[in-house]
N, CA, C and O atoms as CSV, one atom per row, in Angstrom:
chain,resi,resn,atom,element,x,y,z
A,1,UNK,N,N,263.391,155.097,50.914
A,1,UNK,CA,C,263.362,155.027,52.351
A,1,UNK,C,C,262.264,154.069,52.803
A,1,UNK,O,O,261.243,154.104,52.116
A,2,UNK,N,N,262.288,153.107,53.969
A,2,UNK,CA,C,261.377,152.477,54.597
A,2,UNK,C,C,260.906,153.124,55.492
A,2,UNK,O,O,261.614,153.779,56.257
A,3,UNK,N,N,259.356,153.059,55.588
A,3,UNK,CA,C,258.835,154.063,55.966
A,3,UNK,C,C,257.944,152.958,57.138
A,3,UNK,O,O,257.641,151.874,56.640
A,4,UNK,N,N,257.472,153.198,58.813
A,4,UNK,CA,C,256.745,152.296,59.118
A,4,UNK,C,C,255.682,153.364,60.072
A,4,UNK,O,O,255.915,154.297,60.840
A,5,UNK,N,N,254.327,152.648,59.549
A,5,UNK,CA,C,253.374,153.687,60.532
A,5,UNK,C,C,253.345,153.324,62.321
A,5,UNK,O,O,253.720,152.271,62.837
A,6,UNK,N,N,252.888,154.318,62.900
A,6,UNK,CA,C,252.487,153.750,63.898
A,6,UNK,C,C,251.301,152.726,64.701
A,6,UNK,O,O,251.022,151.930,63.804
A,7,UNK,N,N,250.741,152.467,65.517
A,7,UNK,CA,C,250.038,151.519,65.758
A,7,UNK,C,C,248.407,151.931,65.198
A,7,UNK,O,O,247.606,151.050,64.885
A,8,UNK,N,N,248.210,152.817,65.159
A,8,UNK,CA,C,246.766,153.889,65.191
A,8,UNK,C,C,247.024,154.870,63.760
A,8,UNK,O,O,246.457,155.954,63.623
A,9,UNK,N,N,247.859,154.363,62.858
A,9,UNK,CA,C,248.064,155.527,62.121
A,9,UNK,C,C,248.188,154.537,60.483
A,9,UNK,O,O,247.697,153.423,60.663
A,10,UNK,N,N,248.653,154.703,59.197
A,10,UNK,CA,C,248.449,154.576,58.029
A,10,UNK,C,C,249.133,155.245,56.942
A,10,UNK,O,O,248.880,156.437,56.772
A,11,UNK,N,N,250.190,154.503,55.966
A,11,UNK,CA,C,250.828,155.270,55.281
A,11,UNK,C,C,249.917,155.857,54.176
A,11,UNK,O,O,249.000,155.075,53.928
A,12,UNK,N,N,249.884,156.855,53.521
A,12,UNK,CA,C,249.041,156.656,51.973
A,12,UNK,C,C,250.267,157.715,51.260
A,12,UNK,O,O,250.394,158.928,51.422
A,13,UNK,N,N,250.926,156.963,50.594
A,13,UNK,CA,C,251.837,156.685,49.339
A,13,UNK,C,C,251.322,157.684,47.753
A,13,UNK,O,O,250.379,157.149,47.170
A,14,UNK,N,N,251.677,158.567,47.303
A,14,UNK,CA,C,251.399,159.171,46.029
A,14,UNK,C,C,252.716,158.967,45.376
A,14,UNK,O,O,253.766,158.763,45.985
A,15,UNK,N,N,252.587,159.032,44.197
A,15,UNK,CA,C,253.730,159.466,43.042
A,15,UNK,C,C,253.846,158.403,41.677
A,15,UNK,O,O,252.929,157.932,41.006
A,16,UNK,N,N,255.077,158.249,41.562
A,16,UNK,CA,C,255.635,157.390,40.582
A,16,UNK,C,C,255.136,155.659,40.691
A,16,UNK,O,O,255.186,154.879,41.642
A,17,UNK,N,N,254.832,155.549,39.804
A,17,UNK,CA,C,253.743,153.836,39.742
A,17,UNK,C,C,252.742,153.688,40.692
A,17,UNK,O,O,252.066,152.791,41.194
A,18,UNK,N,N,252.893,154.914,40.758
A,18,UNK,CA,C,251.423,154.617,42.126
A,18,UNK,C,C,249.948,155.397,41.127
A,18,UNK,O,O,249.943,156.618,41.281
A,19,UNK,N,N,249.163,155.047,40.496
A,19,UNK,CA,C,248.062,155.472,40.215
A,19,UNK,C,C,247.085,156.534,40.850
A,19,UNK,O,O,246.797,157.677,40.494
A,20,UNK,N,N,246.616,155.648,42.069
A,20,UNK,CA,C,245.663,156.513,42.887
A,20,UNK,C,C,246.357,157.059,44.018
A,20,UNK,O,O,246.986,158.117,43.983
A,21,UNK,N,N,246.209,156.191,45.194
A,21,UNK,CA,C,247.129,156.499,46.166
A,21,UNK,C,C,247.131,154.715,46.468
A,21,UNK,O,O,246.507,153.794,45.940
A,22,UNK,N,N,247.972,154.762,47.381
A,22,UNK,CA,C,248.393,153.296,48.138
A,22,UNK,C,C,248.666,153.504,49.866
A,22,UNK,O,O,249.512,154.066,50.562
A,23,UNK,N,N,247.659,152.854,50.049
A,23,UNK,CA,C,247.185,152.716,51.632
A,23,UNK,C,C,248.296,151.488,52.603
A,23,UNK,O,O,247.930,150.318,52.716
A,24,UNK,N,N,249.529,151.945,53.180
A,24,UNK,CA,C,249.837,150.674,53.946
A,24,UNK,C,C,250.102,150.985,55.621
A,24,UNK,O,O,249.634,151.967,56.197
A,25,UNK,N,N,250.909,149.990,56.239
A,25,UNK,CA,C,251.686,150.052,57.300
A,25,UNK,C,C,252.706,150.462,57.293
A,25,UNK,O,O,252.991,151.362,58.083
A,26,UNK,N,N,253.638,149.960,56.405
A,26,UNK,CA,C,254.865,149.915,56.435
A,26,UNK,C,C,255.188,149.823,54.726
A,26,UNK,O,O,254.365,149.159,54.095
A,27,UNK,N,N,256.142,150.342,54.063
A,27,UNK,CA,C,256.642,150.451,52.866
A,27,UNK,C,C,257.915,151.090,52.420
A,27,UNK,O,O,258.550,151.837,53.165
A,28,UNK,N,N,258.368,150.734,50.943
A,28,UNK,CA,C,259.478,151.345,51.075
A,28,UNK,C,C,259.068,152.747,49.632
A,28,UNK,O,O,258.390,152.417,48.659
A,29,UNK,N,N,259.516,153.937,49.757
A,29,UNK,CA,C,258.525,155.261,49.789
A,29,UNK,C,C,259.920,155.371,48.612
A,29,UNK,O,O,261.060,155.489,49.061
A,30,UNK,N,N,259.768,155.338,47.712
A,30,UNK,CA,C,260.805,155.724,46.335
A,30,UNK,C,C,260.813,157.242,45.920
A,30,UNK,O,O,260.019,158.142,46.197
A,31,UNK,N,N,262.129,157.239,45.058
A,31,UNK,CA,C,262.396,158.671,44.830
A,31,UNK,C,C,261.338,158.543,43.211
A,31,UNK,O,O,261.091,157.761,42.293
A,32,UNK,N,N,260.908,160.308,43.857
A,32,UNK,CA,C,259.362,160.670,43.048
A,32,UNK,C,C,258.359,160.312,43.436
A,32,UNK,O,O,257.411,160.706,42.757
A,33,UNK,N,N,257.991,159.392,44.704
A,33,UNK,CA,C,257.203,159.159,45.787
A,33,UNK,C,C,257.275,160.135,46.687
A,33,UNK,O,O,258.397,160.512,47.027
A,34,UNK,N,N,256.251,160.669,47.185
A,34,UNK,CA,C,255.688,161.063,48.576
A,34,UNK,C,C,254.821,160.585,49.369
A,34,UNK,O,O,253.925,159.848,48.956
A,35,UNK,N,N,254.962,160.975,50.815
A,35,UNK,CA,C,253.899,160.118,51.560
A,35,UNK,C,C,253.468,160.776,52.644
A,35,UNK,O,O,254.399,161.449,53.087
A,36,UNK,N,N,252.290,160.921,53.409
A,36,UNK,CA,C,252.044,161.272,54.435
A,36,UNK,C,C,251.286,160.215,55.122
A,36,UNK,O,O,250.924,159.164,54.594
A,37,UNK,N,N,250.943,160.792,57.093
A,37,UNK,CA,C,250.703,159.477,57.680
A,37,UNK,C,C,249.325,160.168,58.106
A,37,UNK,O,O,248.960,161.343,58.068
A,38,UNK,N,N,248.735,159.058,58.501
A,38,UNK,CA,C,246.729,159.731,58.788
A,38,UNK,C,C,246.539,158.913,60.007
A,38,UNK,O,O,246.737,157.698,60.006
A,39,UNK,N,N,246.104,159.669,61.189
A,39,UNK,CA,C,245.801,158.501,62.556
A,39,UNK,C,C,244.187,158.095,61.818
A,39,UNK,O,O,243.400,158.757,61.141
A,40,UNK,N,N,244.180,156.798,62.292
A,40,UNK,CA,C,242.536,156.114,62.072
A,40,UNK,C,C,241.899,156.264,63.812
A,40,UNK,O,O,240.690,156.069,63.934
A,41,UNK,N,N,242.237,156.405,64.350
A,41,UNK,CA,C,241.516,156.845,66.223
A,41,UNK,C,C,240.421,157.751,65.764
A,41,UNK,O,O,240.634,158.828,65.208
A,42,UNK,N,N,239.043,157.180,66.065
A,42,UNK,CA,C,238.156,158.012,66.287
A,42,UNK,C,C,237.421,159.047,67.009
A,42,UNK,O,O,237.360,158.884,68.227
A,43,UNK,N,N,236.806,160.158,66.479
A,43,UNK,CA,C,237.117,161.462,67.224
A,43,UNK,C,C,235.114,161.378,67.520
A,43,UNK,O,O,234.261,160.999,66.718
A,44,UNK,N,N,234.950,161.831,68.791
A,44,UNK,CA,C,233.496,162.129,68.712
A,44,UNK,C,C,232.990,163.545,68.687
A,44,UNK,O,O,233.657,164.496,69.093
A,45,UNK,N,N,231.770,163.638,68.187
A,45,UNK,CA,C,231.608,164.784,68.056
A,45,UNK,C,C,229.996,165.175,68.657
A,45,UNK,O,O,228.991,165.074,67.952
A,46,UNK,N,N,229.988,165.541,69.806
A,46,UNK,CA,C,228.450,166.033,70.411
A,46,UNK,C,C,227.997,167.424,70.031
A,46,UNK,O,O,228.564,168.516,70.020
A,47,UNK,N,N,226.594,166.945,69.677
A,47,UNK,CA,C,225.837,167.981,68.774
A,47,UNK,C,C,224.394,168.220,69.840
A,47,UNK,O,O,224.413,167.575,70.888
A,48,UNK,N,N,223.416,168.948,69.628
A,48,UNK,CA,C,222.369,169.391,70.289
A,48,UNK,C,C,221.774,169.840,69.068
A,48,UNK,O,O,221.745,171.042,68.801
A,49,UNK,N,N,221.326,169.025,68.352
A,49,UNK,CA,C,220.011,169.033,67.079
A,49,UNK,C,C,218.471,169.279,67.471
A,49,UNK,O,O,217.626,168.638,68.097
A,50,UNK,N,N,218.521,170.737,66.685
A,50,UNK,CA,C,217.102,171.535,66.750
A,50,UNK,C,C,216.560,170.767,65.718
A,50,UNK,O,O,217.122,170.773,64.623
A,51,UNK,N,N,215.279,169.927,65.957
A,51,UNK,CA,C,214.625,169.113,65.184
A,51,UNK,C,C,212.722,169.350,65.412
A,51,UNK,O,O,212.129,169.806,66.390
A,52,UNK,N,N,212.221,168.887,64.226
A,52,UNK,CA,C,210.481,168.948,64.318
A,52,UNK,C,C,210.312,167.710,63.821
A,52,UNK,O,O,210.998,167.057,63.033
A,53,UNK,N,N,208.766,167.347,64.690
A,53,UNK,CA,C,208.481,165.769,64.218
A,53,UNK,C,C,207.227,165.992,63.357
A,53,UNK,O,O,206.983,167.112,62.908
A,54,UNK,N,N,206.500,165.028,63.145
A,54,UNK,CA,C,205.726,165.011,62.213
A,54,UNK,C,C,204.380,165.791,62.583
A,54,UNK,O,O,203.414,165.858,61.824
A,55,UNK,N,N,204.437,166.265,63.621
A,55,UNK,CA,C,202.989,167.308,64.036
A,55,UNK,C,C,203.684,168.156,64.244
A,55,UNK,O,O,203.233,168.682,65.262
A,56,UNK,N,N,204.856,168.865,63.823
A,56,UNK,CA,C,205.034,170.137,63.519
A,56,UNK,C,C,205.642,170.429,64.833
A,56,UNK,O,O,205.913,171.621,64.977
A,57,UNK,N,N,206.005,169.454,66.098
A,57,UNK,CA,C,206.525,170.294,67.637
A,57,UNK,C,C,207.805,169.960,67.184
A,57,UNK,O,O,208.194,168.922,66.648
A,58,UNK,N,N,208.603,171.324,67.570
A,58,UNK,CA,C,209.688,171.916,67.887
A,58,UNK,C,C,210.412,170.990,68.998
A,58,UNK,O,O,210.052,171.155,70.163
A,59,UNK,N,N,211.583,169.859,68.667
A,59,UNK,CA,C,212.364,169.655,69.944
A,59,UNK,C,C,214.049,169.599,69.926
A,59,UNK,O,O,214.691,169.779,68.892
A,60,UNK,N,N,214.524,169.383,70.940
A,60,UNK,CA,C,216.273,169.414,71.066
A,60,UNK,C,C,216.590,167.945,70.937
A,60,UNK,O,O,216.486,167.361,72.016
A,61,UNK,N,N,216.933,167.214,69.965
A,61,UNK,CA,C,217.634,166.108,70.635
A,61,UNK,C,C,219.328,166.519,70.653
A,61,UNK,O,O,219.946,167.291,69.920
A,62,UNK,N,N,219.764,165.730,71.725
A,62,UNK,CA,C,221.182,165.601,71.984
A,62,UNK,C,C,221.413,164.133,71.642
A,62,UNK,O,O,220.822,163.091,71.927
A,63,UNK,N,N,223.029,164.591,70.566
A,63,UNK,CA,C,223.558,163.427,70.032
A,63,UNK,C,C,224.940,163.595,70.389
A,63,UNK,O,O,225.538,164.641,70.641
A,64,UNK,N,N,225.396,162.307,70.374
A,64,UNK,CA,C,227.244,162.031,70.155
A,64,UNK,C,C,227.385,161.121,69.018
A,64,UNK,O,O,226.743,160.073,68.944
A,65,UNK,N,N,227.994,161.407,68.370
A,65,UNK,CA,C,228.299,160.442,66.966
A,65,UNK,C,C,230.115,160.534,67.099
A,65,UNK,O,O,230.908,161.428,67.394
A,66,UNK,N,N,230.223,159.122,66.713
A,66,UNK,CA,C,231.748,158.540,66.918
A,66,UNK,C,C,231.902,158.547,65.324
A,66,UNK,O,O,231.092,158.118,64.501
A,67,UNK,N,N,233.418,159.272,65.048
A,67,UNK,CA,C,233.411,158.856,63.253
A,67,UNK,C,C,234.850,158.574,63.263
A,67,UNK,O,O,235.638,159.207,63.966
A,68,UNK,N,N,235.257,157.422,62.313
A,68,UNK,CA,C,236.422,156.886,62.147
A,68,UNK,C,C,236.282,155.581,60.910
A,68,UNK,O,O,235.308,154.883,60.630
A,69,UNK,N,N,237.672,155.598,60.338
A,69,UNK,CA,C,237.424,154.552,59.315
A,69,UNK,C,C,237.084,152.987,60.066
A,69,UNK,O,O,237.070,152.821,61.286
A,70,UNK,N,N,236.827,151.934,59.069
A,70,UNK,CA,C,236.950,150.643,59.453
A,70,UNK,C,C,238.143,150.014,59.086
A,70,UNK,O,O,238.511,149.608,57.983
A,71,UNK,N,N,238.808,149.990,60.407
A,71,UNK,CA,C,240.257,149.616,59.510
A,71,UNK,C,C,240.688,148.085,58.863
A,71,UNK,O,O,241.731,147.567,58.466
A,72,UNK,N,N,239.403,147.719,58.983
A,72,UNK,CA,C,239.518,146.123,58.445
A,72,UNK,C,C,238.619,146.381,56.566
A,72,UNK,O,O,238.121,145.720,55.654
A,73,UNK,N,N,238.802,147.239,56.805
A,73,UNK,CA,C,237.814,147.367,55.223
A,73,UNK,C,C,238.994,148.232,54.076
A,73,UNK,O,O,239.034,149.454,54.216
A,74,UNK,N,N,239.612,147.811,53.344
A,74,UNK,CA,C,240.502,148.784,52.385
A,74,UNK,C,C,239.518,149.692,51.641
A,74,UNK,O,O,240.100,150.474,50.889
A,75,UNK,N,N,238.210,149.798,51.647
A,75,UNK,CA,C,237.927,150.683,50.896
A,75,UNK,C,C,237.372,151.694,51.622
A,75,UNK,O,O,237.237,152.778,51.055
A,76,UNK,N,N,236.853,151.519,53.295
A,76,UNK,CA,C,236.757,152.553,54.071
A,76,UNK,C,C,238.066,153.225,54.010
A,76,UNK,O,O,238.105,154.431,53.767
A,77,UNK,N,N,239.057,152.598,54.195
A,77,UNK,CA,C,240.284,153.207,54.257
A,77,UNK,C,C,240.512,154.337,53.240
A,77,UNK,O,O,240.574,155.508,53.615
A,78,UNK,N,N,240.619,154.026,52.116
A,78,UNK,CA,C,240.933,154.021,51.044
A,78,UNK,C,C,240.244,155.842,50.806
A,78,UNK,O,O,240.834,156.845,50.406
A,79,UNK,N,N,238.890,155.662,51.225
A,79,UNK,CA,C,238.006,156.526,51.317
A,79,UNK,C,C,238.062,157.905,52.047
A,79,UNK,O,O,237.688,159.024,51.695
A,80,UNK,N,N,238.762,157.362,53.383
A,80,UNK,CA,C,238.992,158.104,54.589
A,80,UNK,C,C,240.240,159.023,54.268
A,80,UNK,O,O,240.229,160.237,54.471
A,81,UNK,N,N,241.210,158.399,53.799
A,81,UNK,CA,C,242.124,158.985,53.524
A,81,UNK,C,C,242.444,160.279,52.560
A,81,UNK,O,O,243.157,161.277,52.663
A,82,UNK,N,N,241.475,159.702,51.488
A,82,UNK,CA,C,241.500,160.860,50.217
A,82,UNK,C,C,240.412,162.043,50.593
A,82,UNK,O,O,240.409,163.142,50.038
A,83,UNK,N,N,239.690,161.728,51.401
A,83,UNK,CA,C,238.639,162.842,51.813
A,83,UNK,C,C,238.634,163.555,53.108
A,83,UNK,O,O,238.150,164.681,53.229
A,84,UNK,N,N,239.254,162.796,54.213
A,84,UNK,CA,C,238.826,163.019,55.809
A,84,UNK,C,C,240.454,163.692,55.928
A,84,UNK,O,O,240.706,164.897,55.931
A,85,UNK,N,N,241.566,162.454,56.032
A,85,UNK,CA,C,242.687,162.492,56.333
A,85,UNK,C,C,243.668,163.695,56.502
A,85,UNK,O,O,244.557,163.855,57.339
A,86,UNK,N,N,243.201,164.610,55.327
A,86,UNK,CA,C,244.396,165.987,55.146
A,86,UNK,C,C,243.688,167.413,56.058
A,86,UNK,O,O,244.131,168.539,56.285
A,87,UNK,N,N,242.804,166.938,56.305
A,87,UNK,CA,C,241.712,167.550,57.988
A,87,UNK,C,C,242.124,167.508,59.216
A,87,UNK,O,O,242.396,166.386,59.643
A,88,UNK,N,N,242.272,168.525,60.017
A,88,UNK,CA,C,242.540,167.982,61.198
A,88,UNK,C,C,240.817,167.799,62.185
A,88,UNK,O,O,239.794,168.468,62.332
A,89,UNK,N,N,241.402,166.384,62.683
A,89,UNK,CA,C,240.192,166.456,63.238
A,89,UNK,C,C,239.253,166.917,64.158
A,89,UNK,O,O,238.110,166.518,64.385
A,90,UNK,N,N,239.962,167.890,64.695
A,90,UNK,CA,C,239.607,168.522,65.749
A,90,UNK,C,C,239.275,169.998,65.690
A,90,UNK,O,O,238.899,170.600,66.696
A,91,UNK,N,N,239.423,170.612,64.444
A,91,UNK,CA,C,239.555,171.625,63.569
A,91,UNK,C,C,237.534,172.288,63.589
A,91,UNK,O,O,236.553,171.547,63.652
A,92,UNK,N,N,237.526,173.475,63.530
A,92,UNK,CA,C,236.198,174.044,63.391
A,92,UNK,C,C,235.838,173.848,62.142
A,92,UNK,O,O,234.655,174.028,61.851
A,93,UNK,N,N,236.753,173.449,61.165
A,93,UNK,CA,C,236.011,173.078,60.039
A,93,UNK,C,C,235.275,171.703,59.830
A,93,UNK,O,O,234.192,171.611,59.251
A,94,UNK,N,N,235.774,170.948,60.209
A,94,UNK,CA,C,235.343,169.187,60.386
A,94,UNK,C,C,234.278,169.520,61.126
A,94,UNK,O,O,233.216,169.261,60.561
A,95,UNK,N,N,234.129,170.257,62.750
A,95,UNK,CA,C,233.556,170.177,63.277
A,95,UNK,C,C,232.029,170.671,62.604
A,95,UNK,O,O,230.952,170.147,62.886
A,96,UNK,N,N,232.158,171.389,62.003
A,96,UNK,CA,C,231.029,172.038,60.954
A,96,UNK,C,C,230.539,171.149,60.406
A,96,UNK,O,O,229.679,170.484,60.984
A,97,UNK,N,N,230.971,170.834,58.997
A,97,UNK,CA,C,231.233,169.840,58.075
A,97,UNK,C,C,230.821,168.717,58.842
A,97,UNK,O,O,230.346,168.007,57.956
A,98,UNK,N,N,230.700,168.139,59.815
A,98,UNK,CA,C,229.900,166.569,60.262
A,98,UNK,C,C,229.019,167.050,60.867
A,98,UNK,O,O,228.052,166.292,60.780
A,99,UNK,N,N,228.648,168.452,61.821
A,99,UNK,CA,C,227.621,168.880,62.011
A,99,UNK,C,C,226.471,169.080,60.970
A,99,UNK,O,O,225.545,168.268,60.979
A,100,UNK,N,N,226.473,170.131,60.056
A,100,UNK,CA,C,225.846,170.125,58.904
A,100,UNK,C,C,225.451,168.898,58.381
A,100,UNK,O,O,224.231,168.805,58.247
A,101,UNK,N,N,226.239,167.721,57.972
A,101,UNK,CA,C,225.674,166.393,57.936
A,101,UNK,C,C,224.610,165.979,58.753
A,101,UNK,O,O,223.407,166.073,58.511
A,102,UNK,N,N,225.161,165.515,59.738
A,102,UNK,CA,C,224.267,164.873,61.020
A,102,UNK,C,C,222.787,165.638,61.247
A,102,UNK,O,O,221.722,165.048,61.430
A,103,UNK,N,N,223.004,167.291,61.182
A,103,UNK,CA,C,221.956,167.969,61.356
A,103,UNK,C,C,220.384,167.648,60.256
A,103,UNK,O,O,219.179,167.585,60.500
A,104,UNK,N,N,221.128,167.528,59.159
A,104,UNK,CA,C,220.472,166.985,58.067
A,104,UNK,C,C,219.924,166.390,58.086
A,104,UNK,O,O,218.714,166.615,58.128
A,105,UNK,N,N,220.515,165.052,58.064
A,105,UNK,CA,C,220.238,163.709,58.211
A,105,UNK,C,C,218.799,163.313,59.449
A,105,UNK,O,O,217.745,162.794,59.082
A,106,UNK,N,N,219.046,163.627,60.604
A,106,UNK,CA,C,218.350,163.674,61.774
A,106,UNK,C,C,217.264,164.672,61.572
A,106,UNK,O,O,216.151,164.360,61.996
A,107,UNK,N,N,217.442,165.993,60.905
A,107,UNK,CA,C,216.000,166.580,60.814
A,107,UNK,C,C,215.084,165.863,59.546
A,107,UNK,O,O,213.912,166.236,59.612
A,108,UNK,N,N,215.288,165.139,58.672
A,108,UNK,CA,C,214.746,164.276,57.652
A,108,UNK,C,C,214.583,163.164,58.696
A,108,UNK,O,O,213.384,162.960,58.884
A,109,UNK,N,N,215.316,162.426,59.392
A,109,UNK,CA,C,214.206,161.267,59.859
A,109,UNK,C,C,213.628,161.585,60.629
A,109,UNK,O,O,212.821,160.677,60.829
A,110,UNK,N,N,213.377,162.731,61.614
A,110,UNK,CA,C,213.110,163.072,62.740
A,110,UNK,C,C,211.250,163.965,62.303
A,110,UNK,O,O,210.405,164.219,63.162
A,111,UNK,N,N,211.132,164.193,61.093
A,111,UNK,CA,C,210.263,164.755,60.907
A,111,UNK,C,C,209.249,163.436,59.783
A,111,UNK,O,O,208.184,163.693,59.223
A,112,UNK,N,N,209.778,162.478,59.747
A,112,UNK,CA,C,208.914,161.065,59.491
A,112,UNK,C,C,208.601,160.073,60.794
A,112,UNK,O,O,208.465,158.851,60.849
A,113,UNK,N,N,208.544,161.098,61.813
A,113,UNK,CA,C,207.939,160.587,63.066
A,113,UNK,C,C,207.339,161.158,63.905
A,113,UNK,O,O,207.953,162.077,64.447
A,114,UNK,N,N,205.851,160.867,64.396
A,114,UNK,CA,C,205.987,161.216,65.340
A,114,UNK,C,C,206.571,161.488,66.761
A,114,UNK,O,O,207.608,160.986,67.195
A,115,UNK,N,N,205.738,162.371,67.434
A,115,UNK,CA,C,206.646,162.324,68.887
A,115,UNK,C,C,206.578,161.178,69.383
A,115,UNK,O,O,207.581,160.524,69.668
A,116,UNK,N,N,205.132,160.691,69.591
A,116,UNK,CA,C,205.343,159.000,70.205
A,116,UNK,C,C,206.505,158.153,70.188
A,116,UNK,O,O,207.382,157.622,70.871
A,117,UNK,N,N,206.025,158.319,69.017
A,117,UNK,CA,C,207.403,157.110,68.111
A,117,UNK,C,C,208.678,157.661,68.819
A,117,UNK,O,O,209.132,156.858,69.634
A,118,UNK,N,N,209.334,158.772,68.717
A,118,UNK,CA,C,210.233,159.466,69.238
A,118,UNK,C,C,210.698,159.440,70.450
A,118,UNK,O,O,211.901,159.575,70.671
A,119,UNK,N,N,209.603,159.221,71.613
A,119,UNK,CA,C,209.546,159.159,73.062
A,119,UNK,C,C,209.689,157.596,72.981
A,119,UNK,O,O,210.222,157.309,74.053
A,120,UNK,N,N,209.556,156.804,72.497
A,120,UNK,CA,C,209.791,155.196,72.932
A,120,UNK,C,C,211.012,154.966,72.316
A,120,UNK,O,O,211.257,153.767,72.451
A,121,UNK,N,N,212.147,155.681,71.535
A,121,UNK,CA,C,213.064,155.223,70.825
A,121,UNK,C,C,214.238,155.818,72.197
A,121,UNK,O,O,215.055,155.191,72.872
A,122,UNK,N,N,213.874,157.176,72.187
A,122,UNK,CA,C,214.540,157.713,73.624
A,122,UNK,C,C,214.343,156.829,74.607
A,122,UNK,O,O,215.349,156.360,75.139
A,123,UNK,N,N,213.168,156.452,75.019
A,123,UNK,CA,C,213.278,156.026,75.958
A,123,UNK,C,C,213.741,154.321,75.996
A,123,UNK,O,O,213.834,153.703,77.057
A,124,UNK,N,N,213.986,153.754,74.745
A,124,UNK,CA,C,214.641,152.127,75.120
A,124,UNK,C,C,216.026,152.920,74.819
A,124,UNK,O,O,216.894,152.620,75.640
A,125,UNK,N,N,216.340,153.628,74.081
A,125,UNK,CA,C,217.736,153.977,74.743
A,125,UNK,C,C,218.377,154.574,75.997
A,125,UNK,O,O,219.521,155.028,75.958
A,126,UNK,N,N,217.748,154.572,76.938
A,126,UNK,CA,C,217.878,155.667,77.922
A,126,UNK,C,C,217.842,154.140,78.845
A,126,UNK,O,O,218.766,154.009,79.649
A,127,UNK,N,N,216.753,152.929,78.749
A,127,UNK,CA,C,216.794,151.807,79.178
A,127,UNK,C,C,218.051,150.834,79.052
A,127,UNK,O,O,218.710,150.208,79.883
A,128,UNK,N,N,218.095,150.935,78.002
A,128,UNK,CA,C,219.767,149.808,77.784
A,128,UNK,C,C,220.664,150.627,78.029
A,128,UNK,O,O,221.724,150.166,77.605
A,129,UNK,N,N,220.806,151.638,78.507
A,129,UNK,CA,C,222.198,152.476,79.191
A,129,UNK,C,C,222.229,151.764,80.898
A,129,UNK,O,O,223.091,152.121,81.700
């Protein structure tokens, strides 16, 4: 069967002569082949991260983080698909799962700074808005 994705979306191909998986648009999907389709549209996700800086004060930052593949890159793709894709994205589990990340991530840099430092990064972002 010829199979064609939609504008925002991505075939990824398993089975017969296919090794790993195979990432396309459009293909023709053989018997002992299966396939499912994955939207690449990115989903945001706003968080309110309990964080400490490097003198030990207690603060809230508020974040939005945008996550989605690069669809000009086959190996973001490639990536997205075998790990993100069979997720829904809107799901309390994802929502966890990139929370827990992000939370991480941000309390490790957030505590190799002071507040200073902290208050001028907020505040040129709060400027170029």
């Amino acid at each position: 069967m010829y199979r064609v994705a939609k504008a925002s979306q991505y075939l990824v191909i398993t089975g017969f002569r296919i090794d790993d998986i195979k990432i396309a648009k459009k293909a023709w999907v053989l018997p002992g082949q299966s396939y499912s389709v994955f939207d690449i549209s990115p989903v945001n996700y706003t968080f309110e991260v309990m964080a400490m800086s490097a003198e030990k004060l207690p603060f809230i930052l508020p974040a939005v983080f945008t996550i989605g593949p690069r669809s000009d890159d086959q190996e973001s793709l490639h990536k997205y698909a075998k790990l993100i894709s069979s997720h829904d994205k809107h799901s309390n589990h994802m929502n966890e799962l990139v929370k827990g990340i992000i939370e991480g991530e941000t309390r490790v840099l957030a505590a190799s700074m002071t507040m200073v430092s902290e208050m001028r990064i907020i505040d040129s972002v709060g400027a170029s808005m």
